[in-house]
N, C-alpha and C positions, 0 to 999 in steps of 0.2 A: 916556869919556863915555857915557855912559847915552842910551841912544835911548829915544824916548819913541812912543811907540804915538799915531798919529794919533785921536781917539777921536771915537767920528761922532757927529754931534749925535743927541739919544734924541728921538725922535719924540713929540707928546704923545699915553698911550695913552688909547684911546677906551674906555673901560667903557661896556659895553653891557648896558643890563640889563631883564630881561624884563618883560614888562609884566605887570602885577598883577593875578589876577581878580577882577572883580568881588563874586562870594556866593561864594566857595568855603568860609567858614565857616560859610553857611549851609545850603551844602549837606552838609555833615558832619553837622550836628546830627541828621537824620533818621536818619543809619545809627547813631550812635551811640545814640540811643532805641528803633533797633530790634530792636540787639544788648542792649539791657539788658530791656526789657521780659519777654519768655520767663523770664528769671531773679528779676524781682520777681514774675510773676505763679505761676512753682515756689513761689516764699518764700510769696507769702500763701495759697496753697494748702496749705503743710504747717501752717501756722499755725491756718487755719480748721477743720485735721485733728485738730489737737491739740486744739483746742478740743473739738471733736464726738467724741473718742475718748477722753479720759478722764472725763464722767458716764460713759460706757456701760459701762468698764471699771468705774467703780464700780457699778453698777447689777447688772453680772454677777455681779460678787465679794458684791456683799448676797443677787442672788438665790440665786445656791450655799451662802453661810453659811444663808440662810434652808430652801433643799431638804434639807442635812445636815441642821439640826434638825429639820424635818417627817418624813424620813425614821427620824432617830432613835427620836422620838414614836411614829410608826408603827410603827416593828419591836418598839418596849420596851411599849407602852400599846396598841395598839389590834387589832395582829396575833394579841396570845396568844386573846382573848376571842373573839374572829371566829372562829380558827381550832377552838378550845374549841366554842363555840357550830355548825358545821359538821359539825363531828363528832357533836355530839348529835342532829343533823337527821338525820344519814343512818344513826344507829346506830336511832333513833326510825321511820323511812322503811323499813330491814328489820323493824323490829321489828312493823311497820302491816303489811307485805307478807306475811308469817309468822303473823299472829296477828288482823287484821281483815280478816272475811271478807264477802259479804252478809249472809247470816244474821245474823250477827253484830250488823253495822249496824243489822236489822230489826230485830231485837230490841231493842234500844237505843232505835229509835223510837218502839218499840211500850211498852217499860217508859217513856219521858219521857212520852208521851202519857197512861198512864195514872196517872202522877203526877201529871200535870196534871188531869186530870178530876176525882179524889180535892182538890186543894187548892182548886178555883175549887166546892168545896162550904161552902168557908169567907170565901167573899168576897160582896159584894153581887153581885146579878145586875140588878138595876131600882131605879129612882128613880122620883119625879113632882115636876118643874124647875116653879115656882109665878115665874108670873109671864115666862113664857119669850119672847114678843112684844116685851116693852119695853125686853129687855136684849140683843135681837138685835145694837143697833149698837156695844155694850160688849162682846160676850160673851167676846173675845178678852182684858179688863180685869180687867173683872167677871162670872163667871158669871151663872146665874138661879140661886138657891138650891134646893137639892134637899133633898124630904122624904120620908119614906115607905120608905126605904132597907130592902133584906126580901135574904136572904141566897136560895139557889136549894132549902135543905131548907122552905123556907115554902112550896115551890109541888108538889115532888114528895117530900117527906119524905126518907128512907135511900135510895130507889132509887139513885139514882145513883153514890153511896158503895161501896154493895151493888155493883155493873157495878164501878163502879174495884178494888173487891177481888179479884173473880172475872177480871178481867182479869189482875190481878197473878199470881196463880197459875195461869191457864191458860199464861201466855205461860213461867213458871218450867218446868212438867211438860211443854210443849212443847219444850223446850231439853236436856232432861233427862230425858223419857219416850219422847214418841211426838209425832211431830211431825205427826201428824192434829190433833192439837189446838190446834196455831194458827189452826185454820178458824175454832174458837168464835172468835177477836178481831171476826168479820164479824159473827157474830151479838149479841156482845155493845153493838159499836160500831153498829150501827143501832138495836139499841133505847135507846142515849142518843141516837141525834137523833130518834127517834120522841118520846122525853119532851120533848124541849129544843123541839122543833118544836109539839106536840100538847098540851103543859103549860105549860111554862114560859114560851114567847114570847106564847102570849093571856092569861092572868096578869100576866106582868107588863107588858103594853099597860095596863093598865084603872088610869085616874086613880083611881076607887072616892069616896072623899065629899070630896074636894082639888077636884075638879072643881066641886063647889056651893058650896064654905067659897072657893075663892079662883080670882080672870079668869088664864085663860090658864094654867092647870096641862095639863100633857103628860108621862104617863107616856113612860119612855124604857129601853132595856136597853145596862147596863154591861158593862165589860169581863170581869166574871167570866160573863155568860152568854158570851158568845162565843168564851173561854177554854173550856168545856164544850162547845160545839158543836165546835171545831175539833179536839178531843180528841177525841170522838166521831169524825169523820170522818177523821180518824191512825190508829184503832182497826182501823175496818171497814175501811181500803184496805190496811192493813199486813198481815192475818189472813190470807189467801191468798197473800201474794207471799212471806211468812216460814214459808208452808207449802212452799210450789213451794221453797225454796232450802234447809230444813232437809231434805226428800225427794233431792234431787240429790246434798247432800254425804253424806244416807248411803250412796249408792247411791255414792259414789263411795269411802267407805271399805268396803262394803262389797258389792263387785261380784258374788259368788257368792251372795247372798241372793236377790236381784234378778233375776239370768239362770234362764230360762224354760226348760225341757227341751224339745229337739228332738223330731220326729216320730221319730226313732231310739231314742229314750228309751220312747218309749209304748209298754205291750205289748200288742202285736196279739190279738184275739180268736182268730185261726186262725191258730196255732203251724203254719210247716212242717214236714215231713216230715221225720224223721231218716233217712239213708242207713244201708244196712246197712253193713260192713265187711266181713261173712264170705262165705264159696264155700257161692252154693245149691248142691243137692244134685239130683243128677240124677233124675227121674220112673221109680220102678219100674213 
């Protein structure tokens, strides 16, 4: 026979179960926004980076394609002629150092000057402006009409022609002779402002019969008088200072014309004594 196990009655079990919290999925929610936040705000940061970083890539890549071609331009088109043009300044800048001197320059001033006294014997020197009053608040529009128009041989004939010639050639034979005679440019340049001054300027002041034929005539002096006076006054300042420099450089090519014999040089009126050499001889 089979024994049978007394079996104890099973107790009824008690589950026990914890009690629920109230917000615990509320309280999750913040760490879980906390931990994600850092991470969208990485993302839209690389995003607003790409935005802002590729115009500038394109912008660099144009400026560079744009400096090659500038730079090409420049090496191929603009460099050879600069550089060309450089070289003519400084070959032209020895050539000035080498070969213009003052003198030189004087001369130059001295020949344009007298060119110019010679041409303004071909131009008007005075007018008389008819009616000069009334066209004062136009005159910038409408001149006053000018009559009377007389060239500068009407007041002093050839003279001054005559002075422009003689300048020409004194200032040639000075350059080329004797440089004493670039003194004559003083004298030749003051007596054209003695004419210009002494003839010309109260000559051609005087209305003459304009003054009774029509109101408000005023004789006036144009541009070729003062073209002659200022040539004139080029003349006489130029004629000593192209003597002083035409005297120094020759003295400077030629220094032993120049230099003055020392007191050693000069011979003395009272020669000393020659010494004997020889045995006097003894008194018989």
């Amino acid at each position: 026979m089979r024994l049978r196990r007394r079996q104890r009655p099973r107790s009824p079990r008690v589950t026990e179960r914890a009690p629920a919290r109230p917000n615990q999925s509320h309280a999750r929610a913040p760490e879980a926004l906390a931990r994600t936040t850092p991470s969208a705000l990485a993302d839209l940061l690389a995003i607003v980076r790409q935005v802002l970083v590729w115009p500038a890539r394109l912008w660099l890549a144009a400026a560079e394609m744009a400096g090659e071609v500038v730079l090409s331009v420049w090496e191929a088109v603009v460099l050879p002629p600069l550089e060309l043009g450089l070289r003519a300044l400084r070959a032209a800048l020895r050539f000035c150092e080498r070969q213009v001197t003052p003198a030189r320059g004087l001369a130059v001033a001295a020949l344009a000057a007298t060119i110019a006294l010679g041409a303004s014997q071909f131009s008007d020197y005075r007018a008389v402006e008819i009616g000069a009053p009334q066209y004062r608040a136009v005159e910038n529009v409408a001149p006053a009409p000018e009559a009377d128009l007389q060239s500068p041989r009407s007041a002093h004939g050839v003279a001054m022609f005559a002075i422009a010639v003689a300048a020409l050639f004194v200032t040639a034979f000075a350059l080329a002779r004797n440089w004493r005679l670039a003194r004559l440019l003083t004298v030749l340049g003051m007596a054209a402002i003695l004419i210009c001054l002494l003839v010309d300027a109260p000559q051609g002041l005087r209305e003459g019969s304009f003054a009774i034929r029509y109101e408000g005539a005023k004789a006036i002096l144009l541009a070729g008088f003062w073209a002659q006076l200022w040539s004139a006054v080029t003349l006489a300042v130029v004629g000593p200072l192209l003597a002083a420099q035409l005297r120094s450089e020759r003295a400077a090519r030629h220094p032993h014309q120049t230099r003055r014999p020392g007191r050693s040089a000069v011979a003395s009126p009272f020669p000393a004594p020659q010494r004997s050499s020889g045995v006097e001889g003894a008194a018989t």
